[in-house]
N, C-alpha and C positions, 0 to 999 in steps of 0.2 A: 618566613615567607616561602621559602623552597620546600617546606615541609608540606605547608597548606595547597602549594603549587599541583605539590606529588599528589596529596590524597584526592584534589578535585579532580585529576585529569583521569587517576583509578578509579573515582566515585562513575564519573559517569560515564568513562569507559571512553575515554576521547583519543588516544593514538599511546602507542610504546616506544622503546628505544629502537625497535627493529621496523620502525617507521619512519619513510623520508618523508619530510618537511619544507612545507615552502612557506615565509612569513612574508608576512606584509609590512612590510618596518616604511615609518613618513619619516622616522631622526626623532621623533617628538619621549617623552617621556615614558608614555606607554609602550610604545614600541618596542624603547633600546631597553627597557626593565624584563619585554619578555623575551629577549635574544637572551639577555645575563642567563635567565633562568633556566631558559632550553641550554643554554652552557652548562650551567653549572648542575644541572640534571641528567647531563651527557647524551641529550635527543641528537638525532642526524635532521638537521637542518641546512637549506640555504634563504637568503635573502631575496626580495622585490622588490624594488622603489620606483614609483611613478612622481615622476616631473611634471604637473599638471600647466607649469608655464603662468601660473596666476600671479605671480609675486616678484616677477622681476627675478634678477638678482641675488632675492633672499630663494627660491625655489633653485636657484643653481647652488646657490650653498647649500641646503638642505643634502641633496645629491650629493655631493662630494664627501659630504660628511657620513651620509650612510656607505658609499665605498669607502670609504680611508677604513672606516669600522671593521669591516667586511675584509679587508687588504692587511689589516692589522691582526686577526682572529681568523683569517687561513677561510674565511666562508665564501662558499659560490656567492656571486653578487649578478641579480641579473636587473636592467634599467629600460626603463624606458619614458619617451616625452611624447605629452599630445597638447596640440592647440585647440586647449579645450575651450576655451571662448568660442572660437570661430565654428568647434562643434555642436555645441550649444545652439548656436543661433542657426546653423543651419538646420537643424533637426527638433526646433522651437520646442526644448529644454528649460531646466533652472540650470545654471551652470553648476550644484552641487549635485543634479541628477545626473550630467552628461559623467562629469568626473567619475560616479560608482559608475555608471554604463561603461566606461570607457576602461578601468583598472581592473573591474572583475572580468571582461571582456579577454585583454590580455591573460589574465591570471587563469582562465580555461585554457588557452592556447601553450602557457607556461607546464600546467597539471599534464595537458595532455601531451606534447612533446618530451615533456622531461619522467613521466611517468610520478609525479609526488601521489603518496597517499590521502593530503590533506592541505588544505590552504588554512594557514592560522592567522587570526586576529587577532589586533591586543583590545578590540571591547571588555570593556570593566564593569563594574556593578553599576557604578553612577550613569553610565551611558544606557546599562539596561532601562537604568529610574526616567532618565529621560527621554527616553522610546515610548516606556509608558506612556508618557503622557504627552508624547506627541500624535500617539492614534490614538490617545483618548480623545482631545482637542479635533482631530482631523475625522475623526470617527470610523474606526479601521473595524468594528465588531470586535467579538471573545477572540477570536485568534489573536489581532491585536494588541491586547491586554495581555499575556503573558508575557511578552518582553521580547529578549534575543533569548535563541534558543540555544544552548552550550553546543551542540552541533545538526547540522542543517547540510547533508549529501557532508559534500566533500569540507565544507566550511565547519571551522571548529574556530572557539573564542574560551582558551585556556585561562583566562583573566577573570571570568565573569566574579568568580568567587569575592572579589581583591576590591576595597572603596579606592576611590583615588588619594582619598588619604594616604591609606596604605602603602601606597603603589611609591610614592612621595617618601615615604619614609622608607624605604627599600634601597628607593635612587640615592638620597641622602648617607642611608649607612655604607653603602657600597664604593659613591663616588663616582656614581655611572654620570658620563657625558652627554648631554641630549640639547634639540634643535627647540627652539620657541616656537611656535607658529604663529604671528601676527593676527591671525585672521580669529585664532581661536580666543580676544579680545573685543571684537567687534558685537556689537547688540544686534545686527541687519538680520543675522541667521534664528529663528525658532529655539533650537538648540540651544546657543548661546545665553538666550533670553533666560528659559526654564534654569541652563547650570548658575546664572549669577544673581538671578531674581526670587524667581520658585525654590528651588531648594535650598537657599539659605535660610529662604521663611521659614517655613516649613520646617526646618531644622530648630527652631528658635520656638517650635510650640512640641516636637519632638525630637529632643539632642541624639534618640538612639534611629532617627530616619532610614539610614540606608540599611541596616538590619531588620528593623519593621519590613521594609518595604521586598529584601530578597527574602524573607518569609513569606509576605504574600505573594512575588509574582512565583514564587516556586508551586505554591494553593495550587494558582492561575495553572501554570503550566500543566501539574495533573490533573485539575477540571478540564482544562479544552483537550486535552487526549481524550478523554471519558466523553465531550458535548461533541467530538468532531467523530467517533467513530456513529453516534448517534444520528447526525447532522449528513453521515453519508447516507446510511439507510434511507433517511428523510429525503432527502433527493432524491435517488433511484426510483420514492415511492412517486413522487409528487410529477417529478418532471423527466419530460423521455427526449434523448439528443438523437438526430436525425441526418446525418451530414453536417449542412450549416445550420439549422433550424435546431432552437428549443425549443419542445412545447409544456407550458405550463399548463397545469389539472389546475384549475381558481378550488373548485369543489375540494378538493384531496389538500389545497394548501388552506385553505381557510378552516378544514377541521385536523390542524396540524396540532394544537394547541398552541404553537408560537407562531404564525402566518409569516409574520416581519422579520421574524428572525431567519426562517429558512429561505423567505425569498432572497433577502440579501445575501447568504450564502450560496445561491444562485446564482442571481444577475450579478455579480460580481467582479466573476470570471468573465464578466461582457463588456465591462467597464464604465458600470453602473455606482453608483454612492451611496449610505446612508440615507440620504434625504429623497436624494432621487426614490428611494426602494420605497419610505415612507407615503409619498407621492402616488406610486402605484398601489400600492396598499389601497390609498383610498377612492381610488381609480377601478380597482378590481369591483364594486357594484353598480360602475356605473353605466355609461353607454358604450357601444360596439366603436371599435376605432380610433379609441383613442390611442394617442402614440405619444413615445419617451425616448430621448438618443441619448446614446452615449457618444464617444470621438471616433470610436467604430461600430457600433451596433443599432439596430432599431428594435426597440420593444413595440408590440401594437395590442392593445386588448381587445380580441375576441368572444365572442359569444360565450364557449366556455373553458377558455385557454388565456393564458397571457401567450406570445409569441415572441419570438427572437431572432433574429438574423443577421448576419452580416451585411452593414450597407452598401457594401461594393456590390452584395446578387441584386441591386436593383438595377438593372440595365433595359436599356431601349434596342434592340438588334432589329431587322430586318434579313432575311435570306431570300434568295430565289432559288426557285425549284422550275426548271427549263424540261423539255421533253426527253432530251438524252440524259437527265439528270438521274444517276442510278444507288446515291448517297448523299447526304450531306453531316459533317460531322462538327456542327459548331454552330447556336449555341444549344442545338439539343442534336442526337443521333438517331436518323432516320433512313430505312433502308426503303428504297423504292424501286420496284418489277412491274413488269406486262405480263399479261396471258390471253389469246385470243379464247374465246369458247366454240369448240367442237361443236357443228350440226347435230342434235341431240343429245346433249353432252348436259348430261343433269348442275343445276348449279348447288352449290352447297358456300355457304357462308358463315363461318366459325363465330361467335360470339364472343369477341375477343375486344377488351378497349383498348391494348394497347397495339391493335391491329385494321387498319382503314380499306375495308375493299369498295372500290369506288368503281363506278361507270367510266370507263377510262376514254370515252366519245363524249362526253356533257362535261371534259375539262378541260381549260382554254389556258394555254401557258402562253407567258410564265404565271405560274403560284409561288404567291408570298407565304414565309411563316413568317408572322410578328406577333408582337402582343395584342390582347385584346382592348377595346377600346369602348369607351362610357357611348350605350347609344346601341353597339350592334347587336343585332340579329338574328336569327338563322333557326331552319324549322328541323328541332329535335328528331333523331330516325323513332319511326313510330308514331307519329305527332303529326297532325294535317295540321297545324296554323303554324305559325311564324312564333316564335318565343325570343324575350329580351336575353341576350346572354345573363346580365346580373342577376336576371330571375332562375336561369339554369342552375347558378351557380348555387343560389338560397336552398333549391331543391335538391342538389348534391351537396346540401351542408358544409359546403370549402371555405375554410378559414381564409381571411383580409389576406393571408402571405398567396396561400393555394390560388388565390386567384391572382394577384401581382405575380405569379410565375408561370400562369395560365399561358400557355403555345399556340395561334390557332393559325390554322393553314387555310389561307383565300383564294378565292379563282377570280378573278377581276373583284368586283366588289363583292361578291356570295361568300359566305363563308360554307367552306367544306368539309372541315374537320376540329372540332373542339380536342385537340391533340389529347389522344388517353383518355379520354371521355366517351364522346357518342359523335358520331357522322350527322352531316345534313341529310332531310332523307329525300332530298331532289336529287343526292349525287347515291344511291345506294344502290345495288345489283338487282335486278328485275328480271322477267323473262325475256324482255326485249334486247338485253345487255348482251352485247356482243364481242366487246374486248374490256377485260378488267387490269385497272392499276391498284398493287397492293402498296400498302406504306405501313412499313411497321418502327415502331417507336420503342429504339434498343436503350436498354436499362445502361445508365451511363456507368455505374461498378463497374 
């Protein structure tokens, strides 16, 4: 076992002796078989045990038992406990979410105080088998499918090679002492289910299972290196990030050759699903408007964009702009001046939309900025009638987001500035204009 230990950790290049070490040891079987090893391999290591508090009793024994370990074999031991139930529930979790939230959490805090080069797990082959096919089932795409990966930044899993068989027969020939977990008996958990149900099957129609299966996900793992560096180009071509804003090209992603597949590699990272992605798939020929959420984000299909955003930018604000008012910096940045005009004093007026020269006599403070609203108004500069703003909008072709973050600045009820667009042209500079207000609208970078 220490032989196969040594070549997998050189095979893929996973840490030396003149690398410190920090384990993740629960007491459990896997654990204490890969302390033996890094022992008996002479790695510089120390210990980590998290007390998740789930078990009474049996979780303070567990503890004790991995210090005694620790206390007896001369190794750093560092511990720690959280109440993970109660974090669970305040941060509306599964409690086997809050637990990895909560231990990998620490174990950054551990890496980075104490300097370790590597945080090690004892994940195994069989745990890889069961990953599989728990984002097969949950539907996680190709990344998903290749498994755990033998190392991931800081996180390495020296085990991967080793069935639990194996691992069992290690502990056996050696005589290594280890903690039971009660919990890893229970059916309630996914996991559980596949290790005592699925894979026995399965094993009973193929005896050589976990070897089949770490030949394919090894396939797996060099096809999605190959489909992911592909799968980047493909995004960069298809969809362009903007701040908070994604924008989807429908055109560019429907002659992707895989639509589905890239979009989901997309909306993803938005925290969007399989099916949800499906959904818009078939949404993408449909009407303007339509909209898909995730727990944070809003997708909305546009004319000829999908769109993305963050749900928190939907806000309702109101501001005042008063006559000594010579800034406002929230929730857009707007610098605001006077200039009387010289007796003969030619006018000149820059054609600038991120710049408002207004008749500063035909404005009645206070002025509101708010958002625009179903219904107004206001007569384009250049334009003798009155135009619907939504019909403004059609004509500047601004996508469903472009106009939910549309800014417009009022003079009692008039509207006087389609902010960054075009001015009303009752308020716009003339020859009779005799003191002008500028308003310029600073790029918030």
């Amino acid at each position: 076992m220490l032989t196969e230990f040594q070549k997998y950790i050189a095979k893929e290049k996973l840490f030396t002796q003149k690398h410190k070490l920090l384990v993740a040891v629960s007491g459990g079987n896997d654990s204490m078989a890969l302390c033996e090893l890094l022992k008996e391999g002479g790695f510089n290591f120390s210990v980590a045990h998290c007390n998740f508090t789930l078990r009474g009793a049996e979780s303070d024994a567990d503890a004790s038992f991995v210090e005694g370990y620790c206390l007896r074999n001369k190794i750093k031991y560092f511990y720690n406990s959280f109440d993970t139930a109660a974090w669970a529930k305040k941060n509306k979790v599964s409690t086997q979410m809050a637990a990895r939230e909560l231990r990998y959490e620490w174990f950054e805090q551990l890496i980075k105080k104490n300097k370790f080069d590597h945080l090690l797990t004892a994940h195994h082959l069989n745990d890889n088998i069961e990953t599989f096919f728990i984002n097969l089932l949950r539907g996680s795409g190709i990344n998903g499918l290749k498994g755990i990966e033998p190392k991931n930044g800081k996180k390495v899993r020296p085990l991967l090679f080793a069935t639990r068989e194996q691992i069992e027969k290690y502990i056996r020939a050696k005589g290594i002492i280890y903690r039971e977990d009660s919990s890893n008996k229970e059916d309630k958990y996914l996991r559980n289910k596949l290790r005592h149900y699925l894979v026995p099957e399965l094993k009973t129609m193929n005896p050589s299972i976990e070897q089949t299966m770490a030949s394919e996900l090894e396939i797996l793992r060099q096809v999605n290196n190959i489909v992911r560096s592909e799968i980047e180009k493909k995004k960069k071509a298809i969809a362009i990030v903007k701040k908070d804003l994604c924008k989807i090209d429908i055109e560019k992603l429907k002659k992707s050759g895989a639509p589905e597949l890239f979009l989901y590699e997309i909306v993803k990272d938005y925290g969007f699903n399989s099916m949800q992605t499906a959904s818009i798939c078939e949404a993408m020929d449909g009407l303007t408007g339509k909209m898909f959420f995730s727990e944070t984000h809003q997708l909305v299909k546009d004319r000829k964009h999908l769109l993305i955003r963050d749900k928190s930018e939907v806000e309702e604000e109101e501001v005042g702009i008063f006559k000594k008012t010579d800034k406002i910096k929230d929730p857009l940045k707007l610098d605001i001046s006077y200039y009387k005009i010289k007796k003969g004093e030619p006018v000149r007026v820059p054609s600038l939309k991120n710049v408002a020269y207004l008749d500063a006599d035909k404005l009645k403070f206070p002025m509101k900025v708010t958002r625009w609203q179903n219904g107004d108004r206001f007569v384009p500069l250049g334009v003798w009638h009155s135009k619907k703003l939504s019909d403004f909008f059609v004509s500047e072709k601004m996508s469903l987001f472009d106009k939910d973050n549309q800014w417009i600045l009022r003079n009692k009820e008039a509207i006087v500035w389609v902010i960054g667009r075009r001015i009303d042209d009752r308020f716009k500079i003339t020859k009779d204009t005799k003191n002008v207000c500028i308003i310029e609208l600073k790029d918030e970078a």
